[in-house]
Structures are given as C-alpha cells and as structure tokens.
Residue, then its C-alpha position, 0 to 999 in steps of 0.5 A: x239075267x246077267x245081260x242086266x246086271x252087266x248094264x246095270x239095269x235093275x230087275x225085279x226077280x219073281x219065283x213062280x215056283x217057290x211064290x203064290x202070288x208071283x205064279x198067279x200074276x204069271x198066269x194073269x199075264x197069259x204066260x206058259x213059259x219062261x223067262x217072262x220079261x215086263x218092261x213099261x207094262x211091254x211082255x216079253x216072253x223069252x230074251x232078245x236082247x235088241x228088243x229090250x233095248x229098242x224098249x229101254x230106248x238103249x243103243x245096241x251095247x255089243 
C-alpha cells in the first residue's frame, strides 16, 4: 500500500476479516487471496506495479 500513498494515489481499504459485507464482496468477486486490487472494475490479484500503472495510464515512476 505504500506504492499508493507514495504516489498519491487514493485507495480504498476493505477489512475482509473484521467486515461482512467487505468478505462477502470478496468472495462475489471470485477471490481466494490477497491482496485483491480493483481498478476501473479491472481485478488484480496480488501486485505489479507495471500492470497498475499501464491501468492508471501512468508512466513507469521507478
């Protein structure tokens, strides 16, 4: 998460543990794991930091 807030780009952060309704859209959505990133309705399970930002229409920061 610190790739975000390092670029400034807002997140939105679920607690599927601790929150129903956040574990039950996680599991509409198909997942088994985590982290589970949703961009533009785009799923990404796990994190790459070039697919993300091809997404965000960003150039590669590093």
């Amino acid at each position: 998460m610190s790739y975000f807030h390092e670029n400034d780009i807002p997140i939105q952060i679920k607690d599927i543990v601790n929150d129903p309704d956040a574990l039950n859209e996680f599991r509409e959505h198909g997942c088994f794991a985590t982290p589970v990133i949703m961009i533009d309705g785009k799923k990404f399970v796990g994190f790459d930091e070039e697919e993300v930002e091809q997404v965000l229409g960003r150039a590669r920061l590093s």
